[in-house]
Backbone bond lengths (Angstrom), bond angles and torsions (degrees), N, CA, C in turn:
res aa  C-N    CA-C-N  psi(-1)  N-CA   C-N-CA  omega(-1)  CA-C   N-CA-C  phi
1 X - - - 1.448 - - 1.528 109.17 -
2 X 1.226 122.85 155.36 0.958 131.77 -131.27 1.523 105.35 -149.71
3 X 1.702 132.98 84.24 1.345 100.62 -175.53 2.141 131.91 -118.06
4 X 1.269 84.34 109.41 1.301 99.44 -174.01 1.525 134.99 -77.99
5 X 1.764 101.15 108.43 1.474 114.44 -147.12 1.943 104.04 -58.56
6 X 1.234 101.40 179.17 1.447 113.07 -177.04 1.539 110.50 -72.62
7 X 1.901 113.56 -31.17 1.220 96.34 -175.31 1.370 117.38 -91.04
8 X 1.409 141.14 -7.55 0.980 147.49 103.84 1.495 116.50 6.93
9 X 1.184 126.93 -103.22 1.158 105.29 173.99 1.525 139.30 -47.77
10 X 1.268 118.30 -29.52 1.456 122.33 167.00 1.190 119.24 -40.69
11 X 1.648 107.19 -48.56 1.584 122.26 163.12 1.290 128.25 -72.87
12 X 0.842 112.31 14.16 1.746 126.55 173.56 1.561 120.45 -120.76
13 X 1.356 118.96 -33.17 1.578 139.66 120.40 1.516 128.18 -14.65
14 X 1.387 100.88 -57.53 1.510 100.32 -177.80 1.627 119.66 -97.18
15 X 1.154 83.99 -16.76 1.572 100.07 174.63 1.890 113.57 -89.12
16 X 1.288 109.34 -11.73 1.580 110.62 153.56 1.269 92.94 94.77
17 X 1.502 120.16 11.48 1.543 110.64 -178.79 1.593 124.99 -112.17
18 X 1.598 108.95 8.28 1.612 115.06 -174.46 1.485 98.28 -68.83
19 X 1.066 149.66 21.73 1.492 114.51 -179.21 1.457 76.27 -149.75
20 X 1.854 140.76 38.86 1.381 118.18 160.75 1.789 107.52 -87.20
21 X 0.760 118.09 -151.05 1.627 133.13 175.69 1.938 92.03 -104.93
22 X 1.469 117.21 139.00 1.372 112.20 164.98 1.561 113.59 -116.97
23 X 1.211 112.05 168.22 1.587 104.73 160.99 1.410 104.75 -128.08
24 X 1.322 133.68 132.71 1.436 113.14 155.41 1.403 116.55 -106.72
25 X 1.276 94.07 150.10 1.715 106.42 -179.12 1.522 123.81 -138.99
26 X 1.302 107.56 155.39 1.126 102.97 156.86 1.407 151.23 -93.97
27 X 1.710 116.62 114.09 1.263 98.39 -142.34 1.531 114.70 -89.31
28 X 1.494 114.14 105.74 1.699 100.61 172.97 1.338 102.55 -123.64
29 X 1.502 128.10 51.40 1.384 125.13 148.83 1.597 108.49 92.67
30 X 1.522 117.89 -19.43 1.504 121.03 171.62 1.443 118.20 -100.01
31 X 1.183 118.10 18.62 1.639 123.61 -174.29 1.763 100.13 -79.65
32 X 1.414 96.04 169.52 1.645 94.38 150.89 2.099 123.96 -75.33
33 X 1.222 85.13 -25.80 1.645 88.94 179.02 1.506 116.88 -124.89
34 X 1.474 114.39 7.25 1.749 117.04 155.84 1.302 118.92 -26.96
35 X 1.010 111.79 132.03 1.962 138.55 -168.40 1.614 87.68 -111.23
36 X 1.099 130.13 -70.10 1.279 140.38 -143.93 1.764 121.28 -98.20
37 X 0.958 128.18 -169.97 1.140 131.39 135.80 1.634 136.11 91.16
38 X 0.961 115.67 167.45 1.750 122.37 -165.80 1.694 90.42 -162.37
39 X 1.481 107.11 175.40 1.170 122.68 166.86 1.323 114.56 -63.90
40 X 1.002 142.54 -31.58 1.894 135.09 167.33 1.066 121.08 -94.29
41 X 1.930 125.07 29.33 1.254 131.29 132.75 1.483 125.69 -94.79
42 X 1.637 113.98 9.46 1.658 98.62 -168.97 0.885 98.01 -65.49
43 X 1.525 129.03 -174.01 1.295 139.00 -155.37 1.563 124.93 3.60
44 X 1.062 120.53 33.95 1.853 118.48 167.48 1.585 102.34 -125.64
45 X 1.346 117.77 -18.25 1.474 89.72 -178.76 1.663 91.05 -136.32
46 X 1.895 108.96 135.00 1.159 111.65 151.99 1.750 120.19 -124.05
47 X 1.695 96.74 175.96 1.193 99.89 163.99 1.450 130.71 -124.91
48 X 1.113 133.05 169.03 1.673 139.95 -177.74 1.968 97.32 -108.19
49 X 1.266 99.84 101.48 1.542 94.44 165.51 1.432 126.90 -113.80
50 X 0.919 116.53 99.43 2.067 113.33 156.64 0.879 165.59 -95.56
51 X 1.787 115.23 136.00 1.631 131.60 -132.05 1.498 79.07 -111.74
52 X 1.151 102.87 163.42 1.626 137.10 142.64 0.907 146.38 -39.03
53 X 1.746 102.76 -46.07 1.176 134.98 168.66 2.069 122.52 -163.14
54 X 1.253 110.95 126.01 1.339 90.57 -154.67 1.850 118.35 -55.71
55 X 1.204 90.63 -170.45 1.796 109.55 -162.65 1.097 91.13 -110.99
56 X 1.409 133.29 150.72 1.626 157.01 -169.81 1.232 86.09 -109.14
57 X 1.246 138.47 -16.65 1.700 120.26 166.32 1.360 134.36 -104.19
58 X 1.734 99.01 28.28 1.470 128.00 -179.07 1.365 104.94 -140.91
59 X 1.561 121.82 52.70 1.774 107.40 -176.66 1.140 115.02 -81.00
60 X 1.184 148.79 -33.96 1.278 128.01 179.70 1.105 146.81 -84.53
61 X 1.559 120.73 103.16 1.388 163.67 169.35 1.663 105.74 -6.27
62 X 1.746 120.71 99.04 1.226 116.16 -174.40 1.590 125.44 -94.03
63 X 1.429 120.68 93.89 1.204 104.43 -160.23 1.497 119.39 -64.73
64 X 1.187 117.31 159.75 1.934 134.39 172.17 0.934 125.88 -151.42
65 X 1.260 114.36 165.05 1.482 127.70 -168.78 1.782 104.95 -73.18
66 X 1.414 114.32 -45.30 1.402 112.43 -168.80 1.815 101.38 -95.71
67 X 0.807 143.15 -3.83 1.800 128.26 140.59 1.479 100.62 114.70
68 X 1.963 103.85 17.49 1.746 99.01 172.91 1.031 111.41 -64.80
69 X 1.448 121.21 152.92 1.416 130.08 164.63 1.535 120.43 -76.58
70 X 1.115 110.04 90.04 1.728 122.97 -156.91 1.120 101.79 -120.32
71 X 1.634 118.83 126.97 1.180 132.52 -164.57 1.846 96.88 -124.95
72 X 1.035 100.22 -177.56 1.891 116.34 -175.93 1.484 110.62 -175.50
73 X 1.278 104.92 160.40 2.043 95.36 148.04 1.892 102.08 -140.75
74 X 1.794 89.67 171.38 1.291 110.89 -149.31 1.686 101.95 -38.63
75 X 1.782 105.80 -38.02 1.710 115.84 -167.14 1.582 92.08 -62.02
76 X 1.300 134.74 -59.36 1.236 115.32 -174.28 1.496 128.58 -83.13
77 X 1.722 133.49 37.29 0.648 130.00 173.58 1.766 99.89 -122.38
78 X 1.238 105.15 17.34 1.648 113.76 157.21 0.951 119.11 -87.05
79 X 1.511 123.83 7.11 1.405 123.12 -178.86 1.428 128.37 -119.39
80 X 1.969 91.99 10.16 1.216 106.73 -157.64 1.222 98.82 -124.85
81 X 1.555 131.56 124.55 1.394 122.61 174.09 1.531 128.26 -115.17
82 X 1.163 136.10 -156.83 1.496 122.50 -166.10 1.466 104.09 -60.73
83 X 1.335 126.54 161.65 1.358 149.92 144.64 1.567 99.26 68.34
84 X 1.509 126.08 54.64 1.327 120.07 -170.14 1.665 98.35 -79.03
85 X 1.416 122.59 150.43 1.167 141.66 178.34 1.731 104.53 -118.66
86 X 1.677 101.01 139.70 1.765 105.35 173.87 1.424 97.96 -143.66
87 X 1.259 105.24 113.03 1.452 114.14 179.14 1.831 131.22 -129.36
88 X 0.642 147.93 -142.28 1.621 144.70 -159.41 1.455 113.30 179.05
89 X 1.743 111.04 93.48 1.637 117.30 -149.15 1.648 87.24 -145.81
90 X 1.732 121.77 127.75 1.134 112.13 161.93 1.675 120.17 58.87
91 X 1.352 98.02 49.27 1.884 105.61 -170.67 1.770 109.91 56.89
92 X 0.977 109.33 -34.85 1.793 111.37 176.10 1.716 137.12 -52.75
93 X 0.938 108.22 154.44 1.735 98.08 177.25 1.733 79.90 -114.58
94 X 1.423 99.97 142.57 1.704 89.82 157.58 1.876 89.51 -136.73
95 X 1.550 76.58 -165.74 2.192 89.35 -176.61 1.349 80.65 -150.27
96 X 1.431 120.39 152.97 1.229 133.61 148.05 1.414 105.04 -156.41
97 X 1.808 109.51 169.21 1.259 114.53 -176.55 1.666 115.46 -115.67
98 X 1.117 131.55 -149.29 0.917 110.58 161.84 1.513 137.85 -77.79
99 X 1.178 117.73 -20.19 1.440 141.67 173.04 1.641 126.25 -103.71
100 X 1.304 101.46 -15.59 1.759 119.31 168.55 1.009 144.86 -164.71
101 X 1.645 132.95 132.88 0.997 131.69 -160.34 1.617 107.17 -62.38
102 X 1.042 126.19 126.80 1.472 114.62 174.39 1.507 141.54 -105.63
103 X 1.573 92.06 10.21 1.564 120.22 -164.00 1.044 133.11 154.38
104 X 1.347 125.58 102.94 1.461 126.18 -142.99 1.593 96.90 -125.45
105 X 1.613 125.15 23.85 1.592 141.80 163.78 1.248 87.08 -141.04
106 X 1.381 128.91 82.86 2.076 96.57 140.30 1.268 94.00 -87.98
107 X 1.792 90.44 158.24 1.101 114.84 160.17 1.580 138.29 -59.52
108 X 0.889 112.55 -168.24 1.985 113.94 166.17 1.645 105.13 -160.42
109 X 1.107 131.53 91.17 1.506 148.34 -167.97 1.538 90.11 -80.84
110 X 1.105 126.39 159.11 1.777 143.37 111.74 1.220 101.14 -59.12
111 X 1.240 123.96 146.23 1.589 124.78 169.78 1.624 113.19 -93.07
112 X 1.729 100.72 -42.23 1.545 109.56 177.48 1.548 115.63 -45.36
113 X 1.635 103.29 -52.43 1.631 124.72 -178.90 1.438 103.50 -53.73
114 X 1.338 116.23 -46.82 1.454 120.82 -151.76 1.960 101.13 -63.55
115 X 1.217 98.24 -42.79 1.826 136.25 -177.18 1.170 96.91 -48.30
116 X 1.270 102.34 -93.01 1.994 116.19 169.54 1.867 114.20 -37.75
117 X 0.860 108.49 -30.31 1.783 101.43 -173.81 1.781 84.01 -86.79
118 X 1.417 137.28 -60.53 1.580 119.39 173.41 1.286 123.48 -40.31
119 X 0.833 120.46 -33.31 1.961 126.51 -172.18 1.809 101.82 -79.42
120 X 1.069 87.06 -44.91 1.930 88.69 177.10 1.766 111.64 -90.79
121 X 1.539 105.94 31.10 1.325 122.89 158.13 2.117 100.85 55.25
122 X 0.893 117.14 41.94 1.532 123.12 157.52 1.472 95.45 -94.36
123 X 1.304 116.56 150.67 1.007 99.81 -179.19 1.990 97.55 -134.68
124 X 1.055 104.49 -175.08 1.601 112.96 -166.53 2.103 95.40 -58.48
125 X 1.386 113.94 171.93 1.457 128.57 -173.17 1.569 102.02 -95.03
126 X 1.044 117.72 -13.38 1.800 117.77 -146.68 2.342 79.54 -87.30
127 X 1.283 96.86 -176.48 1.224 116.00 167.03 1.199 102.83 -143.97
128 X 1.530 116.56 168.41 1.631 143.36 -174.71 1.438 89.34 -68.51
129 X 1.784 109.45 160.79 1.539 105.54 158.88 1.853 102.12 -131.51
């Protein structure tokens, strides 16, 4: 479970995106939709991406309090531990769990965009570590 604060959603509301499909991930550069990353970002930086319709390479179903359609898979739910919080503080998205902050920038991808900018060989911002 998963609990996703009010301002968070407000900002997802106004931005026309509360009712897409999401995925969250973790971004260390080996995802299908990684922005970021090398091996000495796993677990510190994620992102919030949204599809259209979900991805068969994100099945498992993230429950929450506010009724987003939040997706994951099994590899990135090793990064996630009890009582994770996603909220909207100071222009920021962060996540934390109960014991650590885990990201105090997620992102917010298009997934389609993210797709199309890989295929036309741009490639993600992050570097190797």
């Amino acid at each position: 479970m998963v609990t996703i604060g009010n301002d968070l959603m407000a900002l997802l509301k106004r931005k026309g995106l509360a009712n897409r499909e999401w995925v969250l991930l973790t971004d260390d550069g080996g995802g299908k939709y990684s922005l970021n990353g090398g091996a000495c970002s796993i677990g510190t930086k994620f992102t919030l991406v949204y599809l259209a319709q979900p991805d068969t390479d994100y099945p498992v179903k993230v429950t929450n309090n506010q009724g987003l359609h939040l997706w994951t898979s099994n590899y990135d739910l090793m990064f996630l531990n009890a009582d994770v919080v996603m909220d909207y503080q100071q222009g920021r998205i962060f996540i934390k769990d109960r014991a650590h902050l885990l990201d105090r920038a997620v992102q917010i991808a298009d997934g389609a965009a993210v797709l199309q900018a890989f295929a036309a060989g741009i490639l993600p911002s992050g570097t190797g570590c």
